[in-house]
Backbone as JSON Lines, residues from 0, in Angstrom:
{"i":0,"aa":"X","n":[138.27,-32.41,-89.55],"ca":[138.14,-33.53,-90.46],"c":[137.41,-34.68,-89.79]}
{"i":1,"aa":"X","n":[137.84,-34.44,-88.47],"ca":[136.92,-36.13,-87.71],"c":[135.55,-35.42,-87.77]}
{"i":2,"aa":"X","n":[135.38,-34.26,-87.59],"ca":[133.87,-34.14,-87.47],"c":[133.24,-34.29,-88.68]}
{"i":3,"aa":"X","n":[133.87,-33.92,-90.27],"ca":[133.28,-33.88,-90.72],"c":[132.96,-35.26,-91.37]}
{"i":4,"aa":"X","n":[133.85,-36.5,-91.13],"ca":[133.38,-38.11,-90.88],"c":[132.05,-38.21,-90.63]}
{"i":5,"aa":"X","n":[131.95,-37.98,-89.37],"ca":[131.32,-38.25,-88.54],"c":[129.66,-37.62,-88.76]}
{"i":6,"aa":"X","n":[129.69,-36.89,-89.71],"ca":[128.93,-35.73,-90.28],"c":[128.39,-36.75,-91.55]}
{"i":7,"aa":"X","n":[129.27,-36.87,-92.12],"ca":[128.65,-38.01,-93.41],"c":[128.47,-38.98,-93.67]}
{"i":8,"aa":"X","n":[129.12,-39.89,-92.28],"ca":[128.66,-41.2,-91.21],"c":[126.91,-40.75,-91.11]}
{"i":9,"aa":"X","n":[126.83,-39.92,-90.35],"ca":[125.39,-39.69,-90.31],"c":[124.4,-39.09,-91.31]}
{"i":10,"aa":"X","n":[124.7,-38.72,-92.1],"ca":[123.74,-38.16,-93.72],"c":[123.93,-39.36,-94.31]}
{"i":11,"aa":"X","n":[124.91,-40.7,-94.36],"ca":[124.49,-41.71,-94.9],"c":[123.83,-42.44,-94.08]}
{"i":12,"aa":"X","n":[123.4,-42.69,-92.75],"ca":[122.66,-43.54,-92.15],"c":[121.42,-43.22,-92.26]}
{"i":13,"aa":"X","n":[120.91,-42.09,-91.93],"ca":[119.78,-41.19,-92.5],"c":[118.76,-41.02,-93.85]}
{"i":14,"aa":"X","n":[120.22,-41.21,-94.53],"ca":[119.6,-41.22,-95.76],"c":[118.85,-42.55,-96.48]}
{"i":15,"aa":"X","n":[119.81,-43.95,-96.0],"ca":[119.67,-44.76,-95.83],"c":[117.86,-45.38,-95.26]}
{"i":16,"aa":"X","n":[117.54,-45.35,-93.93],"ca":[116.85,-45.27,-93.34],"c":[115.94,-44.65,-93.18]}
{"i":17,"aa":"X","n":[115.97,-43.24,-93.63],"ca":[114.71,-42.15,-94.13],"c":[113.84,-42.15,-95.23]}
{"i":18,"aa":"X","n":[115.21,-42.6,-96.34],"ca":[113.9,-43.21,-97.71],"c":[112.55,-44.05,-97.37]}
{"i":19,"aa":"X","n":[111.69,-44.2,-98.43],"ca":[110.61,-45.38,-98.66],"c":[111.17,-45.86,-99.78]}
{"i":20,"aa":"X","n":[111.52,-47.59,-98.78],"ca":[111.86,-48.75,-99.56],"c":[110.54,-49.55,-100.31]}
{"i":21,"aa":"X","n":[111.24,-50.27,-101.63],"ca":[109.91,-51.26,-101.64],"c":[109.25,-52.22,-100.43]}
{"i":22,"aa":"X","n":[110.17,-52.39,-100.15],"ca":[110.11,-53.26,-98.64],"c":[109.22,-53.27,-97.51]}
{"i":23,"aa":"X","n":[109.56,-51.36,-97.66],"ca":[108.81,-50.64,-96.32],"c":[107.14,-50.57,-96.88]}
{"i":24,"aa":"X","n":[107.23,-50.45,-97.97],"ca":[105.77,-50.06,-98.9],"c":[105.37,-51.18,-99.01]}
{"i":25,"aa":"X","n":[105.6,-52.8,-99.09],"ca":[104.73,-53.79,-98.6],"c":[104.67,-53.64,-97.46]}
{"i":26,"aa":"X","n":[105.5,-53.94,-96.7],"ca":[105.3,-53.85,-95.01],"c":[104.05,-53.01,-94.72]}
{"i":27,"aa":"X","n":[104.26,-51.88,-94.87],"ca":[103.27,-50.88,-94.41],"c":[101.47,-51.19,-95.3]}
{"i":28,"aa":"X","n":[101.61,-51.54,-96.74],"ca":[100.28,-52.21,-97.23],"c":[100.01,-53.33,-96.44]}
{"i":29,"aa":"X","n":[100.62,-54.2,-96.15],"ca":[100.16,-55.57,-95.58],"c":[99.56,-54.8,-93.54]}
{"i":30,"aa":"X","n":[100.32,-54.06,-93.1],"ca":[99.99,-53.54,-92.11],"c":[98.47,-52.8,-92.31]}
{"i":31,"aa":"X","n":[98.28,-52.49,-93.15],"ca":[97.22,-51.79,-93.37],"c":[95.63,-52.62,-93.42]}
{"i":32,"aa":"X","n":[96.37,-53.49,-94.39],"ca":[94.88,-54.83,-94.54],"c":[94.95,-55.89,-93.56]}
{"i":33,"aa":"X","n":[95.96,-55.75,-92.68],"ca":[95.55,-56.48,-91.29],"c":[94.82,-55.49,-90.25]}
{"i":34,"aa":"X","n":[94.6,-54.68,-90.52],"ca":[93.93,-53.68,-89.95],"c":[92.85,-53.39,-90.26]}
{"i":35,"aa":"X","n":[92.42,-53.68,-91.75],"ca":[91.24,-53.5,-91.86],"c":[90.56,-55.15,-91.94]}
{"i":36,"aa":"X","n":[91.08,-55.74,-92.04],"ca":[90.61,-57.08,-91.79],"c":[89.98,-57.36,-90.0]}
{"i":37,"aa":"X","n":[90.83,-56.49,-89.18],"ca":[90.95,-56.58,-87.84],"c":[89.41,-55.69,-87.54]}
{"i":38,"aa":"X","n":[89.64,-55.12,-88.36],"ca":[88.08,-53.7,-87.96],"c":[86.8,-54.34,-88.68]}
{"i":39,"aa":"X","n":[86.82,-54.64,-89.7],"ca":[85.96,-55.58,-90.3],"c":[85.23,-57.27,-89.13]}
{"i":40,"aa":"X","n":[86.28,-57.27,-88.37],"ca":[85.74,-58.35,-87.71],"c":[85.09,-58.05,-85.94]}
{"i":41,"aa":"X","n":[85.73,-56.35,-85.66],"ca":[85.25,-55.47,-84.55],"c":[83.92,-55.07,-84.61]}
{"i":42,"aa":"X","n":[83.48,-54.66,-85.92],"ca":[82.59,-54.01,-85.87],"c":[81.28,-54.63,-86.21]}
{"i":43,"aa":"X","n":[79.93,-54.79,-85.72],"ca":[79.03,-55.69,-86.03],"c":[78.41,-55.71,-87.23]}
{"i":44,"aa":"X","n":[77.46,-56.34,-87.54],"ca":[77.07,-56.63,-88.63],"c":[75.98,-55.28,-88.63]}
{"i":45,"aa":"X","n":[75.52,-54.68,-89.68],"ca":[74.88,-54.13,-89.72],"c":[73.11,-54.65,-90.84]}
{"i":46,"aa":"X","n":[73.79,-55.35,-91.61],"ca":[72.86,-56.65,-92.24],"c":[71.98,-57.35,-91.44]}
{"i":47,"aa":"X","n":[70.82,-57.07,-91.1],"ca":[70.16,-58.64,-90.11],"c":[69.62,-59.44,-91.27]}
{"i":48,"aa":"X","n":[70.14,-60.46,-91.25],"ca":[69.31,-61.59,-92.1],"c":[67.96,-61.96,-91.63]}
{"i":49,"aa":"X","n":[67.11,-62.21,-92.31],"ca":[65.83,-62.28,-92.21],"c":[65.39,-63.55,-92.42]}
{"i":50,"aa":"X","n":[65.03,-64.25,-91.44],"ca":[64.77,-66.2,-91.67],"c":[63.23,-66.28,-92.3]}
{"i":51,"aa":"X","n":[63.41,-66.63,-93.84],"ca":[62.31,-66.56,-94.19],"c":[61.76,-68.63,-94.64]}
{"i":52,"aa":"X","n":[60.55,-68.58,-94.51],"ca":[59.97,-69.91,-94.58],"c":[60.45,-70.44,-96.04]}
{"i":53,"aa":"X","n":[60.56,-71.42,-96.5],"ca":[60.53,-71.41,-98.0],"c":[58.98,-71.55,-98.65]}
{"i":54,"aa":"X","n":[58.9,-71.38,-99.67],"ca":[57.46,-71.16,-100.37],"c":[57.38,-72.2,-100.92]}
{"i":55,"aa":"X","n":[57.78,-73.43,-101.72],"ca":[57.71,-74.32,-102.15],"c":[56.7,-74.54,-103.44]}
{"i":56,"aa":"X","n":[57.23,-73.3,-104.36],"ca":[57.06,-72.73,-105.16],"c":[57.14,-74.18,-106.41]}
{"i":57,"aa":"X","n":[56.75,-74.27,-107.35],"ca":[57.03,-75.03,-108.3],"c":[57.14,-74.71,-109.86]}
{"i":58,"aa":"X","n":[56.44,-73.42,-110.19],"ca":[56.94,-72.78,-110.86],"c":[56.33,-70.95,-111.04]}
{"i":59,"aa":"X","n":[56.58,-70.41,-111.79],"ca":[56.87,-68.43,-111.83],"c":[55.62,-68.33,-111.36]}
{"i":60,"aa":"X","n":[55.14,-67.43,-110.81],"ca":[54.05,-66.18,-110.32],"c":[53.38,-66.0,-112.13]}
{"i":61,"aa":"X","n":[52.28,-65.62,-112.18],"ca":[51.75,-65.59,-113.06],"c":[52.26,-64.37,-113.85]}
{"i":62,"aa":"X","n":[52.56,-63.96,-115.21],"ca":[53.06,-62.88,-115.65],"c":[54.57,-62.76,-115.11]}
{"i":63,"aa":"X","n":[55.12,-63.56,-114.78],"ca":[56.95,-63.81,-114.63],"c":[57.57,-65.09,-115.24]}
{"i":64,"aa":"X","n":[56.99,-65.61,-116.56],"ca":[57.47,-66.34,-116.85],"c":[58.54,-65.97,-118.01]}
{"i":65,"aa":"X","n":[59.17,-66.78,-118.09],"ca":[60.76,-66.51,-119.2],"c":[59.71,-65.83,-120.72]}
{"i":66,"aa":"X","n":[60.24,-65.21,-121.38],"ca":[59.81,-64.82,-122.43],"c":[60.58,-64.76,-123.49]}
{"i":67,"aa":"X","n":[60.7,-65.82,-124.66],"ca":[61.81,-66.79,-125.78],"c":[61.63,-65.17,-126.9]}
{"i":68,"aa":"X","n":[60.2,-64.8,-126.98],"ca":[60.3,-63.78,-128.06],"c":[61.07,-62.54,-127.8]}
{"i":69,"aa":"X","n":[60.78,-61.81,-126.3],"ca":[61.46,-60.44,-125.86],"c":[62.92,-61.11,-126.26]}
{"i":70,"aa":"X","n":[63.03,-62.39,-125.74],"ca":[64.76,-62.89,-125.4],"c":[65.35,-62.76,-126.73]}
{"i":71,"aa":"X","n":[64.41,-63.41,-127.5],"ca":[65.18,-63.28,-129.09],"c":[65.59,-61.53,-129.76]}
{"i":72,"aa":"X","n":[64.28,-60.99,-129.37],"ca":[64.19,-59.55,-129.72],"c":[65.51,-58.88,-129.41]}
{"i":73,"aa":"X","n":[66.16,-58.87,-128.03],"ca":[67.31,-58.77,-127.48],"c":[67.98,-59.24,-127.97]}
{"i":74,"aa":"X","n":[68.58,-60.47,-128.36],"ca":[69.29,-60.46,-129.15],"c":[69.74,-60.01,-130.44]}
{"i":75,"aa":"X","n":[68.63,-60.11,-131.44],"ca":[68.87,-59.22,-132.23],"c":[69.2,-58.0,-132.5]}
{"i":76,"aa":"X","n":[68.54,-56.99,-131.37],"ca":[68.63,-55.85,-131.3],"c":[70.49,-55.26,-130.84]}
{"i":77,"aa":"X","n":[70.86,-56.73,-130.19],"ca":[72.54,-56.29,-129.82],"c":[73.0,-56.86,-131.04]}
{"i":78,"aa":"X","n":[72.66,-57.79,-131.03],"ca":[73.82,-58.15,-132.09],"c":[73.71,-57.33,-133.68]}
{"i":79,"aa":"X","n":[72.83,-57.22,-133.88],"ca":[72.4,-56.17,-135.17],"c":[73.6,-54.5,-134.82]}
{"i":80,"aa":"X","n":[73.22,-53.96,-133.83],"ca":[73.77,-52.72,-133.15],"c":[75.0,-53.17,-133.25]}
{"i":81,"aa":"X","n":[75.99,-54.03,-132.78],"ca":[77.4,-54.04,-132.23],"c":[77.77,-55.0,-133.36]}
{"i":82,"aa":"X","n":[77.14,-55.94,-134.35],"ca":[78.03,-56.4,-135.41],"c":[77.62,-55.8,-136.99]}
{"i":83,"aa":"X","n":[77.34,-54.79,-137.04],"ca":[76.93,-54.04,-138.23],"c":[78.46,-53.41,-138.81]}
{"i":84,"aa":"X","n":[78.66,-54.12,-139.93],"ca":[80.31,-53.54,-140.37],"c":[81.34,-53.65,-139.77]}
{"i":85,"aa":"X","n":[81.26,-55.08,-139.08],"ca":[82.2,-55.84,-138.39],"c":[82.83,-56.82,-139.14]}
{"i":86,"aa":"X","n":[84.31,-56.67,-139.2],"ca":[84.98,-58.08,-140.5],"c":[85.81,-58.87,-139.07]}
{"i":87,"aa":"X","n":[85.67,-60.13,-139.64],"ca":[86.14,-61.12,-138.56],"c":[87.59,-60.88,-138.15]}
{"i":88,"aa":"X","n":[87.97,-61.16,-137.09],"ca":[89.27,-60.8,-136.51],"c":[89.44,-62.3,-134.97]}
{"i":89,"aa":"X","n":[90.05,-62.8,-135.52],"ca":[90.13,-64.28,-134.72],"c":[90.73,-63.33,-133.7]}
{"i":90,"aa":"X","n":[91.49,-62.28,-132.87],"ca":[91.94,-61.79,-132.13],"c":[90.42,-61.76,-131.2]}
{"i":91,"aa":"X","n":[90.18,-60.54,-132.36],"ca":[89.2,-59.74,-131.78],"c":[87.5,-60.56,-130.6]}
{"i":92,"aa":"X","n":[87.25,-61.96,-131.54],"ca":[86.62,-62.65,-131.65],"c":[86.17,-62.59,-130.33]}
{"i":93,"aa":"X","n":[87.17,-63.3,-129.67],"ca":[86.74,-63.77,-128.39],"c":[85.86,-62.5,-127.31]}
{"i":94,"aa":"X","n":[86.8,-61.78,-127.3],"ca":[86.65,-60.68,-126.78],"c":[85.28,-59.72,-126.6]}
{"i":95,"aa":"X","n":[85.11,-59.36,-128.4],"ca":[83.26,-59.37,-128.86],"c":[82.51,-60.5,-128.57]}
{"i":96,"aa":"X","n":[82.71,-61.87,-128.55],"ca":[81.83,-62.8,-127.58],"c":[81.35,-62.92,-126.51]}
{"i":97,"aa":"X","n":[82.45,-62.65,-125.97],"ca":[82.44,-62.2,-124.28],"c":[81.21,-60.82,-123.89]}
{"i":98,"aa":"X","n":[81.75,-59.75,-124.14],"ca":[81.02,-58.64,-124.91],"c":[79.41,-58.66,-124.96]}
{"i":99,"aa":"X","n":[79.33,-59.52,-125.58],"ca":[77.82,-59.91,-126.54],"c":[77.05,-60.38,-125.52]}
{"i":100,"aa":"X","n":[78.15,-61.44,-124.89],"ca":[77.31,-62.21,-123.69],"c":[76.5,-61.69,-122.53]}
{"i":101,"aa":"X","n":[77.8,-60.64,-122.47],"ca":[77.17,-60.24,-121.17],"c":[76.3,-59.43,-121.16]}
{"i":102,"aa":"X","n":[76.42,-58.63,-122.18],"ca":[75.03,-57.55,-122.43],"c":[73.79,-57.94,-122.87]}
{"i":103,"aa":"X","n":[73.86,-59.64,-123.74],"ca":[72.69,-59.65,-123.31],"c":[72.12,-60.4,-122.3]}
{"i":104,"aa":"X","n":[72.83,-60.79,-121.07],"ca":[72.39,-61.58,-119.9],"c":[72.01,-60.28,-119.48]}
{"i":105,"aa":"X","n":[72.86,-58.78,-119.57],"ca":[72.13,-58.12,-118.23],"c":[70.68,-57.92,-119.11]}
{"i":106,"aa":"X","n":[70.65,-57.8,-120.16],"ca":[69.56,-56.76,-120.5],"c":[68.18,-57.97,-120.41]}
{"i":107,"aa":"X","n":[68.58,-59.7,-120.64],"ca":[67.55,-60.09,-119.95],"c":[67.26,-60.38,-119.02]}
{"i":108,"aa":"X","n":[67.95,-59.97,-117.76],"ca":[68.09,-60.32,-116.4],"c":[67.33,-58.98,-116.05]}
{"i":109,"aa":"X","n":[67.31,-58.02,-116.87],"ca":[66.36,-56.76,-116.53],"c":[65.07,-56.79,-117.0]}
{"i":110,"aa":"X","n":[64.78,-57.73,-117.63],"ca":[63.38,-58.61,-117.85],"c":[62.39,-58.93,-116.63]}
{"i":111,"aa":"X","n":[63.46,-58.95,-114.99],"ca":[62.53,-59.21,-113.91],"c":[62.09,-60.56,-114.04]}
{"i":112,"aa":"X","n":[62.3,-61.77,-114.6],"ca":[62.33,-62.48,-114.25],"c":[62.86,-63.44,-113.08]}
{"i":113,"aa":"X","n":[61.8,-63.5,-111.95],"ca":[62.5,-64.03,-110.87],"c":[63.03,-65.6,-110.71]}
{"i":114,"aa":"X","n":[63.52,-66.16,-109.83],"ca":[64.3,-67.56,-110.15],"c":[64.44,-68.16,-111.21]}
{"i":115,"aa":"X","n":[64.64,-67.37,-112.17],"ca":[64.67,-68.02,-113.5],"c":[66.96,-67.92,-113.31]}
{"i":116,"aa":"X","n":[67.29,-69.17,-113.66],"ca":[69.06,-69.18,-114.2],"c":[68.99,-68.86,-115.4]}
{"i":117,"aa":"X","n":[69.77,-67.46,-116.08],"ca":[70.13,-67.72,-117.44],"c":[71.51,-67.57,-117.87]}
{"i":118,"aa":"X","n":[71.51,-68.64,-118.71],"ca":[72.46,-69.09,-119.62],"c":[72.54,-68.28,-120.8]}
{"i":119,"aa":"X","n":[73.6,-67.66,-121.28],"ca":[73.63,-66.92,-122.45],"c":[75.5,-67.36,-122.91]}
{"i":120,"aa":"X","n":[75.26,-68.01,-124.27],"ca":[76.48,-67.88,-125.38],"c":[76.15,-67.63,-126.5]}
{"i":121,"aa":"X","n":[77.7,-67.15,-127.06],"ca":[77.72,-66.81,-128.29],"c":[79.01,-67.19,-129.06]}
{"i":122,"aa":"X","n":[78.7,-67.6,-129.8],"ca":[79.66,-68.21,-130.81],"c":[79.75,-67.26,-132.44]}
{"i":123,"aa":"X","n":[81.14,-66.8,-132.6],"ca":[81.62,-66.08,-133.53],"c":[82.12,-67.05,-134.38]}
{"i":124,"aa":"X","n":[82.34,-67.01,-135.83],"ca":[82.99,-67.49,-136.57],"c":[83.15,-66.81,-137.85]}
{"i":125,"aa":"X","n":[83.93,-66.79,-138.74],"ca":[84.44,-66.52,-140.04],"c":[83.38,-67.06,-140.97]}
{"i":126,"aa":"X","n":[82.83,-66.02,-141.77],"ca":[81.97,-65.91,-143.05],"c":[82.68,-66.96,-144.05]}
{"i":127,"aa":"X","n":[82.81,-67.83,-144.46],"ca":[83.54,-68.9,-145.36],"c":[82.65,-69.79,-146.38]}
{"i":128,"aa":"X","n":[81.29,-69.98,-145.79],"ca":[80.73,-70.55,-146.84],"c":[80.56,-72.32,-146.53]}
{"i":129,"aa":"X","n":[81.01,-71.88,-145.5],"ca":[81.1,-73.16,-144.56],"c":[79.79,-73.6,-143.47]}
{"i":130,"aa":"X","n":[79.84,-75.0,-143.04],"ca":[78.67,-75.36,-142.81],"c":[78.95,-75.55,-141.07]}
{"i":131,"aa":"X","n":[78.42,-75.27,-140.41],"ca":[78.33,-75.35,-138.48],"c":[76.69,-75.69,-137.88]}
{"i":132,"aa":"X","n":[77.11,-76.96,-136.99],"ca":[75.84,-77.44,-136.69],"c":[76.42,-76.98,-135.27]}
{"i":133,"aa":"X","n":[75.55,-75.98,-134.2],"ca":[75.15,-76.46,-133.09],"c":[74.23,-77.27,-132.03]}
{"i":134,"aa":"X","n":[74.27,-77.87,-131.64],"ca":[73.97,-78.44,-131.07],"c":[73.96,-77.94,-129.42]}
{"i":135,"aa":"X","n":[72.98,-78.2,-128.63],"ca":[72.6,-77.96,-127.02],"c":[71.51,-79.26,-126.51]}
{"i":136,"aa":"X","n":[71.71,-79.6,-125.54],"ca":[71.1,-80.4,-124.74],"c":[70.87,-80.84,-123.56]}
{"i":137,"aa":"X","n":[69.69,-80.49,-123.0],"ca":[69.32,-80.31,-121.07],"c":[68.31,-81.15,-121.09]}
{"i":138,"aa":"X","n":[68.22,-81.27,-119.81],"ca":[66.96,-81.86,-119.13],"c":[66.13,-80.57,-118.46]}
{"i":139,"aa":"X","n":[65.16,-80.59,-118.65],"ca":[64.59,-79.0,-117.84],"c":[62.79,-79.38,-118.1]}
{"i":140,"aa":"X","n":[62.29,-78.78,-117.7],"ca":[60.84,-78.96,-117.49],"c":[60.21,-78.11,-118.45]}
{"i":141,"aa":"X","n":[59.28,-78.43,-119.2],"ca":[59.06,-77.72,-120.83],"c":[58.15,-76.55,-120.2]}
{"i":142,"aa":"X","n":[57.26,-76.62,-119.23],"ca":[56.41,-76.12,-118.82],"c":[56.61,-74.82,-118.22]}
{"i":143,"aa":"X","n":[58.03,-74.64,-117.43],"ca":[58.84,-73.52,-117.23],"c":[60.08,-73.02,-117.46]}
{"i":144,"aa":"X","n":[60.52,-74.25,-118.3],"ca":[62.29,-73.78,-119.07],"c":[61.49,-73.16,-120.33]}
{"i":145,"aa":"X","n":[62.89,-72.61,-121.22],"ca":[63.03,-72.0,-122.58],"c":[63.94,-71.76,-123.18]}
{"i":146,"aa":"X","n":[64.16,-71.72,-124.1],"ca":[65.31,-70.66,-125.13],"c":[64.94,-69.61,-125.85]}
{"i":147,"aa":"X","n":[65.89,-69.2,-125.84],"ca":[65.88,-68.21,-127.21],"c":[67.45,-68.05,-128.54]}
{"i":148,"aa":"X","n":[67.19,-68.15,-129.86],"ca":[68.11,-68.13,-130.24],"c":[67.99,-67.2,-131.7]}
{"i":149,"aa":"X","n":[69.41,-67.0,-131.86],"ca":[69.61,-65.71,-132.9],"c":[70.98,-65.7,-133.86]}
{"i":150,"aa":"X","n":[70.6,-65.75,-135.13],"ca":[71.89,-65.95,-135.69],"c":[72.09,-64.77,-136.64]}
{"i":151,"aa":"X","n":[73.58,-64.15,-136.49],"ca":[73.54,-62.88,-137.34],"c":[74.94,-63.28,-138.56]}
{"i":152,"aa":"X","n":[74.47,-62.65,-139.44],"ca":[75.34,-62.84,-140.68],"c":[75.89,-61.07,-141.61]}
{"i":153,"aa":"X","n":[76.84,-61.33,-141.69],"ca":[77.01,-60.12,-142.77],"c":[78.56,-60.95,-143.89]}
{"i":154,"aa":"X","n":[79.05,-59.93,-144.6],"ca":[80.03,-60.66,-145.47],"c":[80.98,-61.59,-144.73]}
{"i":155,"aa":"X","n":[81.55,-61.36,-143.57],"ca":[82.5,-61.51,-142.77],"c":[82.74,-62.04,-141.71]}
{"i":156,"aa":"X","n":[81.42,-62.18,-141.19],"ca":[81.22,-62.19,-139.74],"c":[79.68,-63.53,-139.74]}
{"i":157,"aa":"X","n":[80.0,-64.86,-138.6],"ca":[78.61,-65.4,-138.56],"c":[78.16,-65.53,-137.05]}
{"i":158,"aa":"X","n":[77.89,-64.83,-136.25],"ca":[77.31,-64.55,-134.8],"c":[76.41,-65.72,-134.09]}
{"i":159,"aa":"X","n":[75.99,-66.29,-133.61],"ca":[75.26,-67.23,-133.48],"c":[74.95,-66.91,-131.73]}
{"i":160,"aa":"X","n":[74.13,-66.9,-131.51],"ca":[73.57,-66.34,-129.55],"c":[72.54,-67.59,-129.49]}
{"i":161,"aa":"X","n":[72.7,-67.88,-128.13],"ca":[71.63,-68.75,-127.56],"c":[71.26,-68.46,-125.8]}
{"i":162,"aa":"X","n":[70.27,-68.22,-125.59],"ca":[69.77,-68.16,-124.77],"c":[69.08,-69.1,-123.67]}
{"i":163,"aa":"X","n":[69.73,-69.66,-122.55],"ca":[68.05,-70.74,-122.14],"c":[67.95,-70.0,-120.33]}
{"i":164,"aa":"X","n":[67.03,-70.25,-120.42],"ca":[66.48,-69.61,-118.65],"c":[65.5,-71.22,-118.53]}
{"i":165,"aa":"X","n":[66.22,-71.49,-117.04],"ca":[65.42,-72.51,-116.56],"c":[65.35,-71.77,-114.94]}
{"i":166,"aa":"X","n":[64.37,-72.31,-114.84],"ca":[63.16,-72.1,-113.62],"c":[63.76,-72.56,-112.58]}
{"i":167,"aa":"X","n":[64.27,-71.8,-111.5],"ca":[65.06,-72.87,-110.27],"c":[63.88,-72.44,-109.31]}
{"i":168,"aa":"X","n":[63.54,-74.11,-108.55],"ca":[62.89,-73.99,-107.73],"c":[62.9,-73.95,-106.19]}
């Protein structure tokens, strides 16, 4: 009988101590990303940065300037595609804005336009019959800023996209 104490003294310490605690499973993650934080700072750079002069550029290379018609074209072409038999959903709204935005920043950022910043929103609202003025206003240089803008309508749904790319020099 003492042995067998002594027997289940030890299958509970064991058992105890042999599991994986939550405890042990941070411990051991946090051990892990100090480790790779630690190797990350061992090992050299493999990147050489390249010290380049600045060009003192003032505005696009000829044939890289912003383009308001492709920009508009893009827009339409998404928003036509992704709000065709779309009924408004104040949930949903934001979400398809977001959405809208970003696809069409990449698809004009795949335009190859170089130092150009673009700005892309879109504003959703409920088909009502109702009247919405936007309004936008910058300072930017006419000669190499732009916009582009696009408004889509169906029974339900009123889409509104704006586009501007200004020229960073």
């Amino acid at each position: 009988s003492n042995s067998d104490a002594q027997s289940k003294r030890s299958e509970n310490v064991q058992g105890r101590s042999g599991g994986m605690t939550f405890f042990r499973i941070v411990a051991a993650t946090r051990a892990w990303q100090r480790l790779a934080k630690k190797k990350k700072r061992t090992t050299p750079a493999q990147k050489t940065v390249a010290n380049l002069e600045n060009t003192y550029k003032l505005g696009p290379d000829d044939g890289k300037h912003f383009l308001p018609d492709k920009a508009e074209e893009i827009l339409k072409e998404v928003f036509d595609s992704r709000l065709n038999g779309t009924t408004y959903s104040s949930e949903k709204s934001k979400l398809i804005a977001t959405d809208l935005a970003a696809v069409v920043k990449g698809k004009i950022k795949a335009l190859e336009t170089p130092r150009y910043k673009i700005v892309c929103n879109v504003i959703i609202m409920e088909n009502k019959d109702q009247s919405m003025r936007i309004v936008s206003r910058s300072i930017w240089n006419t000669d190499t800023d732009s916009y582009a803008t696009y408004t889509f309508r169906n029974s339900s749904i009123i889409a509104v996209g704006y586009v501007h790319a200004v020229y960073f020099e």
